[in-house]
C-alpha positions in Angstrom: 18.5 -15.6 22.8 15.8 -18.0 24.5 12.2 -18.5 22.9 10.8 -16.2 25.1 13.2 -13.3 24.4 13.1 -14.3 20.3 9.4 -14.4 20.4 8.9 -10.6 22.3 11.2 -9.5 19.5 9.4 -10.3 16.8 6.2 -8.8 18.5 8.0 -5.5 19.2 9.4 -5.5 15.4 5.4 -6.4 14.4 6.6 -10.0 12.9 3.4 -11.9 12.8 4.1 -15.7 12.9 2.4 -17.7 11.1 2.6 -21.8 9.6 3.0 -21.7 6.2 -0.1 -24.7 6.1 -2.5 -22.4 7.6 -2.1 -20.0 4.8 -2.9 -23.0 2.3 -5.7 -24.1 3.3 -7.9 -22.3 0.7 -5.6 -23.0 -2.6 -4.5 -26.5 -3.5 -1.2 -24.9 -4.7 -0.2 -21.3 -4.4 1.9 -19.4 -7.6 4.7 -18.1 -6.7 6.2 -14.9 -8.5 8.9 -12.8 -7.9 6.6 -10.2 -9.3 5.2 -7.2 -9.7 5.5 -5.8 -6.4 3.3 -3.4 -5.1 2.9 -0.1 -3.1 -0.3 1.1 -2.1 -0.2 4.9 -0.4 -3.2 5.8 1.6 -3.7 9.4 2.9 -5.4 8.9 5.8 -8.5 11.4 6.5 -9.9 11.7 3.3 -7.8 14.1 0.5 -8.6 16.5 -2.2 -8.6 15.7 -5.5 -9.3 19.5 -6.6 -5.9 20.8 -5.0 -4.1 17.5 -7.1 -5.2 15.6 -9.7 -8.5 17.1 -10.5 -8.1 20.8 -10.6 -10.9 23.3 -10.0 -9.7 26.8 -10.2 -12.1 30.3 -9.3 -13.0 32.5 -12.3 -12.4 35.3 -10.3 -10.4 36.4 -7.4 -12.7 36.3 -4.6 -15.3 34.3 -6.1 -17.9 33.4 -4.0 -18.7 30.5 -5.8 -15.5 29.3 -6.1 -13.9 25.7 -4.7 -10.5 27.0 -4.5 -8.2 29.6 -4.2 -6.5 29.6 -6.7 -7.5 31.3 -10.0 -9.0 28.9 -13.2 -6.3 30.1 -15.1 -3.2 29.4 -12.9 -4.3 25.5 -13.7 -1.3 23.7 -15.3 -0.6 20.7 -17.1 1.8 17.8 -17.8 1.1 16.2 -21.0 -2.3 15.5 -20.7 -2.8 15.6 -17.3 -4.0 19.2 -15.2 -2.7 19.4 -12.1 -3.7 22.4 -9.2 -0.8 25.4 -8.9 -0.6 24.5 -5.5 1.7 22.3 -2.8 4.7 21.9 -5.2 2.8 19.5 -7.7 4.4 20.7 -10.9 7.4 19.2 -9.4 6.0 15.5 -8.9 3.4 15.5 -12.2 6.0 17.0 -14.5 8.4 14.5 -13.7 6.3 11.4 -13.4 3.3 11.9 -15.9 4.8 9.6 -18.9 4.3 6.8 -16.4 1.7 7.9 -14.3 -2.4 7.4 -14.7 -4.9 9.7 -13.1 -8.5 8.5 -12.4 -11.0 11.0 -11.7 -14.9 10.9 -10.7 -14.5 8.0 -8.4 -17.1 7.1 -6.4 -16.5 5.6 -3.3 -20.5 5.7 -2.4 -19.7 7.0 1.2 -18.6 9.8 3.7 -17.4 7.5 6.1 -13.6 7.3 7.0 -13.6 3.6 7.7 -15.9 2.7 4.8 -14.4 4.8 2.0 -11.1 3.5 3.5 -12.0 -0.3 2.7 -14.1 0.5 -0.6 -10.9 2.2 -1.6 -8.5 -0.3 -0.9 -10.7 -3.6 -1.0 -13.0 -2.7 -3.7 -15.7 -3.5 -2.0 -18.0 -1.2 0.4 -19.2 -3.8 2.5 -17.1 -4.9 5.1 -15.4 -8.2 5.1 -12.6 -8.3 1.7 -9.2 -8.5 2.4 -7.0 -4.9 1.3 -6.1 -6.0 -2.2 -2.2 -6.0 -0.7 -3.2 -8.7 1.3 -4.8 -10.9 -1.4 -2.1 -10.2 -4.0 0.0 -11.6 -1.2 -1.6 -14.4 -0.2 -2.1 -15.5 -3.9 1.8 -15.0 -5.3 3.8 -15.1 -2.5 1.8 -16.9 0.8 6.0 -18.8 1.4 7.6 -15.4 2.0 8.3 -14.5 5.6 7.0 -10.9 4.8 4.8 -11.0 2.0 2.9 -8.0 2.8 4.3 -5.1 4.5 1.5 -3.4 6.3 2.0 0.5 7.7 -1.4 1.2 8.2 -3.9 2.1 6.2 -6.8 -0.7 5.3 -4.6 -3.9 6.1 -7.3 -6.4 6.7 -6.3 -10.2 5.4 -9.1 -12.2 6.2 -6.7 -14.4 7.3 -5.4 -14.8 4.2 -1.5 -13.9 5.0 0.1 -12.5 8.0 1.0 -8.8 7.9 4.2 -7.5 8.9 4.8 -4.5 10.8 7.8 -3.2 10.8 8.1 0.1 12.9 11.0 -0.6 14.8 14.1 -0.9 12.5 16.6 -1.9 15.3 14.3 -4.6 16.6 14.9 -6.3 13.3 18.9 -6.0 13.2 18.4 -7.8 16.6 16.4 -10.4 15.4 18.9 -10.7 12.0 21.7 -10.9 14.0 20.5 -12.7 17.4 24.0 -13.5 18.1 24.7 -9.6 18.1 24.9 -7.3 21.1 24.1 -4.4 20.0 22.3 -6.1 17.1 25.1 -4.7 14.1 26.6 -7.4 12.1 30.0 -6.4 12.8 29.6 -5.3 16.8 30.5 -7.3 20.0 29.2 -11.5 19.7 27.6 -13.0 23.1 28.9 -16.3 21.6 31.7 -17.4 18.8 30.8 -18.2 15.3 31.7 -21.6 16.3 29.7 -22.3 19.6 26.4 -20.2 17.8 26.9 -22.6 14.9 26.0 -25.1 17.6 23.4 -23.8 19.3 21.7 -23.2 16.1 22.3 -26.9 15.0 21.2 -28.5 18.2 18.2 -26.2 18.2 17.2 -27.6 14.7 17.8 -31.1 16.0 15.3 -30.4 18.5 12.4 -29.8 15.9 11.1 -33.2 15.1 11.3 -34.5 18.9 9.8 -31.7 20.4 6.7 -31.5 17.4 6.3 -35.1 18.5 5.8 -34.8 21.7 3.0 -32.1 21.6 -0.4 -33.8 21.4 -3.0 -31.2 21.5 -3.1 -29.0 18.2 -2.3 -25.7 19.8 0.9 -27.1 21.4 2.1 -28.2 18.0 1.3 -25.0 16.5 3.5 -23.2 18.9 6.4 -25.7 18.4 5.8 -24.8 14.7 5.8 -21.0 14.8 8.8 -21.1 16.8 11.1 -22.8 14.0 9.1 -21.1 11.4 10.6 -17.8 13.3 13.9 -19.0 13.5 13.9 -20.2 9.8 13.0 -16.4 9.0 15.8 -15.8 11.1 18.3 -15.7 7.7 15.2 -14.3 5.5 15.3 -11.3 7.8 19.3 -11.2 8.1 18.5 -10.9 4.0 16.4 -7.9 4.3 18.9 -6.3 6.2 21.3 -6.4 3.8 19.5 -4.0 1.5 18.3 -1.5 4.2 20.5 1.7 3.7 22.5 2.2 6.9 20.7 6.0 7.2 17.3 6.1 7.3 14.9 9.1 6.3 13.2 11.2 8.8 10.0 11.6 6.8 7.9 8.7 7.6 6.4 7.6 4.1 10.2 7.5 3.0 11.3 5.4 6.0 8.7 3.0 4.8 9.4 3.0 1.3 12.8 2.3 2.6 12.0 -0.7 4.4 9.4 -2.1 1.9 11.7 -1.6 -1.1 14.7 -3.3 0.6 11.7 -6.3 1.1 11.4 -6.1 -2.7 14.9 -6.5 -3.1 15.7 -9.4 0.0 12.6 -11.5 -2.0 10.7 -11.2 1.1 7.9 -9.5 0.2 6.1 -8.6 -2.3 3.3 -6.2 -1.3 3.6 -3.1 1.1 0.5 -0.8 2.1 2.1 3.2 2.9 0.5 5.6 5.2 0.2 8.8 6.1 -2.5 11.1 7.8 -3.5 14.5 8.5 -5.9 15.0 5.6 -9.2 15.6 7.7 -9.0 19.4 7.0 -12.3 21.1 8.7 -11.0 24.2 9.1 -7.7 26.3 7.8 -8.3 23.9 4.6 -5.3 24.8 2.8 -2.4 25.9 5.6 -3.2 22.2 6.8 -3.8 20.3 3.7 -1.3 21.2 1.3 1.8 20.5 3.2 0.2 17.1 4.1 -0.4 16.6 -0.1 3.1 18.0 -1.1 4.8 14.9 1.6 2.7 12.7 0.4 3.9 13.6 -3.0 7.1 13.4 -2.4 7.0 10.1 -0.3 5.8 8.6 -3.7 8.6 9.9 -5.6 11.2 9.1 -3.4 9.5 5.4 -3.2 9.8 5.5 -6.9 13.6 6.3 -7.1 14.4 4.2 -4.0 13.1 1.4 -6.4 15.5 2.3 -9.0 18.3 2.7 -7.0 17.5 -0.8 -5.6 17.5 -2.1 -9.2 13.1 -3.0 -8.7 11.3 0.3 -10.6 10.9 -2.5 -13.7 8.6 -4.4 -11.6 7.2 -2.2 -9.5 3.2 -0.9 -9.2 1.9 2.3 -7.0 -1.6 2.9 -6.5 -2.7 6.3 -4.2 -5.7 7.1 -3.2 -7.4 7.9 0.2 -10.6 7.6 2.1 -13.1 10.0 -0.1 -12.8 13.8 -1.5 -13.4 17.0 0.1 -16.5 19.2 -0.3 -16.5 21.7 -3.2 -16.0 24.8 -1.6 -15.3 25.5 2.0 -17.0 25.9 5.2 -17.4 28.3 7.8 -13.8 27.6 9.1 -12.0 27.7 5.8 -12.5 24.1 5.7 -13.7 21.2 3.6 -15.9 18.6 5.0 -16.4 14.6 3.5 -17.2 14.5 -0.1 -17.6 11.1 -1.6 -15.9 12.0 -4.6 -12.2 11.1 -5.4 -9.5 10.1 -7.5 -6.6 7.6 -7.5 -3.1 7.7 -8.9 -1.7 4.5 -10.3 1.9 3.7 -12.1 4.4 1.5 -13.1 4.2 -1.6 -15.0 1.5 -2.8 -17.1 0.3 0.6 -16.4 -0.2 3.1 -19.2 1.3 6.4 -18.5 -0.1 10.4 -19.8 -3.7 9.2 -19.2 -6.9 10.7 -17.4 -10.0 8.3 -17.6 -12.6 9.8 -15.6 -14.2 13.5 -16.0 -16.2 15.4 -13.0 -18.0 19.0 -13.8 -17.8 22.3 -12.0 -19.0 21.5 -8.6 -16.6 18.4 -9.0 -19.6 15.8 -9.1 -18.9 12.9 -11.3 -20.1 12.6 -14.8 -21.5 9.4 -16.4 -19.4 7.3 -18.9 -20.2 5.6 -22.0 -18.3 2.0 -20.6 -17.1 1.7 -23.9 -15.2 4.7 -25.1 -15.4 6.4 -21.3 -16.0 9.4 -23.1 -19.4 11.6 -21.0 -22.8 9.8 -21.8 -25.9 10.3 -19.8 -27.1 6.9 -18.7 -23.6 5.6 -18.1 -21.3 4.2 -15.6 -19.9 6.0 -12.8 -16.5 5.1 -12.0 -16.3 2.9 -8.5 -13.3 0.9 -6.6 -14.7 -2.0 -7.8 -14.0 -0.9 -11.4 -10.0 -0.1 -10.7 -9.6 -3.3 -8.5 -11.0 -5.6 -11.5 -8.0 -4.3 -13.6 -5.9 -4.2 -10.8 -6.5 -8.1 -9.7 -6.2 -9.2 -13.6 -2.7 -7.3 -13.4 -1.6 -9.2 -10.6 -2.6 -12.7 -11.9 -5.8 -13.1 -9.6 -8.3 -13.8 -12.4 -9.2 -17.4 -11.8 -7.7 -18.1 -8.3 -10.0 -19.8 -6.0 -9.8 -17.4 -3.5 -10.1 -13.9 -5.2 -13.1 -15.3 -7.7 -15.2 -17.5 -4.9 -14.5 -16.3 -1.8 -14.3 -12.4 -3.0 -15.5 -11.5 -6.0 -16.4 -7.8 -7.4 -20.1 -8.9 -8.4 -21.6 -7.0 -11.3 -18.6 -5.0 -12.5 -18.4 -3.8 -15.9 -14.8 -4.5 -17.8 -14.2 -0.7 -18.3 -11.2 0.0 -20.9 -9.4 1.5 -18.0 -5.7 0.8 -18.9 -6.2 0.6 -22.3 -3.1 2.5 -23.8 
């Protein structure tokens, strides 16, 4: 395969090339960790938190006051989390509530997709942060060909660490397994293991006469993303290894297929999960609530895809989405933007049968007493920038240059969030 060839690849696969100096330049000397690894699934479009997590039933059938359909008393309950009768969550919140923390009353401060999308996932409502996938990346594993895994969602890096991409599954045999035709590890060679062992030596011999020879700084940055690309050559050979020969047809399990073989190669460590379709205007819950039960399910599949792969130990989910939906519906059956919302988190270091967070009737926040975050007029309201300060001491980013100068969450209160 020539350079030119090699390099469309890894642009079709979504393998961003990058020198391993230019992602130093802001740390002296990077960590390195083989973990926790991270999942962070965004519902695109902006969800509802009263048909999940934060359930709001009608007194009365046919209330005309009432934010959903279903009745008050058809609310149920996992330990002590509520959950709405709806979309098939009993089946995800009875099995996963011992590990799994609800936050409720969170206030993302805006009805804007792309805002609420980066105060979500950035904690900050300004633009300009990196997703918190890409700075848990950059600080732990900056060395790994595909440190962070990017589907969609909020993915900006500041330039902090290259995302990978990774919609085309076949691209990345054929890049694994350059000497493939068909790009299977066993199929039909172009060369013999002996004369590829050549080509591949001589290619490497080429390195320090060809990075020589460039003068100007972009030519030797070329020369060094090409053998940076074939060095991740056997890193991405790795990851296939631990892809399952079959993949899902449902896309948030397709990527939690890829992401969690990543976890397993040591390739990556953080991986962002999308999905959309939760913009519901009109027909609110025909078109939301088969959107919320995949979503669902995607999680709980990611969850025993990690055990399967021998990773659950180590792992961390966090799923939120842009904002809330109004309480009650429109004209159309529908909900409009609401800036309230919640977020799911579990796995480790994450305590499990908890709620933090309380909302009242109309689902608007209440305040918290920041000590006990029990109700308390004149309190705290529960933002982003309140899970991400929990969040970035969990993943080892209090005190790192980067996260504390370059991006810090100014004036946020250490809440007791994942207090056990």
């Amino acid at each position: 395969m020539n350079r030119r060839d090699f390099m469309k690849l890894c642009g079709g696969a979504g393998l961003a090339l990058m020198t391993p100096a230019a992602l130093r330049n802001a740390r002296a000397e990077a960590p390195t960790s083989a973990g926790p690894f991270w999942m962070f699934f965004h519902a695109g479009g902006g969800w509802d938190p009263t048909s999940l997590c934060d359930p709001k039933g009608s007194r009365r059938e046919m209330d005309p006051e009432g934010l959903n359909h279903y009745l008050a008393s058809a609310i149920e309950e996992a330990g002590n989390i509520r959950y709405a009768p709806v979309a098939n969550n009993a089946a995800f919140f009875q099995k996963h509530y011992k590990r799994l923390m609800v936050v409720n009353g969170l206030d993302t401060q805006t009805n804007s997709h792309d805002a609420g999308t980066r105060h979500v996932w950035s904690g900050k409502l300004a633009e300009g942060y990196p997703s918190l996938a890409a700075l848990i990346a950059s600080t732990v594993a900056e060395e790994r060909p595909m440190a962070f895994i990017s589907n969609g969602g909020y993915d900006y890096t500041a330039g902090l660490v290259a995302p990978t991409r990774t919609g085309n599954i076949g691209v990345l045999n054929r890049i694994a397994f350059p000497n493939s035709v068909d790009g299977e590890p066993t199929g039909e060679q172009f060369h013999t293991d002996a004369t590829f062992n050549r080509i591949v030596k001589y290619q490497s011999g080429r390195q320090p006469y060809l990075t020589g020879a460039a003068n100007l700084p972009k030519a030797q940055n070329s020369v060094s993303q090409l053998f940076v690309a074939r060095m991740g050559q056997n890193e991405v050979k790795r990851l296939s290894e631990f892809l399952p020969r079959e993949f899902e047809q449902a896309e948030l399990k397709r990527q939690a297929q890829v992401a969690i073989a990543g976890f397993r190669a040591g390739i990556a460590q953080t991986a962002n999960m999308s999905t959309g379709g939760f913009d519901t205007h009109g027909d609110h819950d025909n078109q939301h609530f088969p959107r919320m039960q995949s979503l669902m399910e995607g999680v709980d599949f990611a969850w025993q895809e990690a055990e399967r792969q021998g990773v659950a130990d180590n792992l961390i989910i966090a799923v939120g989405s842009d904002f809330g939906r109004t309480p009650g519906y429109n004209g159309g059956n529908g909900k409009d933007h609401w800036s309230i919302s919640s977020m799911l988190l579990m796995g480790k270091g994450i305590p499990g049968n908890k709620v933090v967070g309380v909302t009242d009737e109309r689902h608007s926040p209440l305040e918290l007493d920041p000590a006990t975050l029990k109700p308390k007029a004149g309190g705290v309201r529960i933002q982003p920038k309140h899970i991400h300060f929990h969040l970035r001491r969990l993943a080892g980013l209090t005190g790192d240059p980067v996260a504390d100068q370059n991006f810090p969450l100014m004036d946020t209160e250490d809440l007791p969030l994942l207090k056990a």
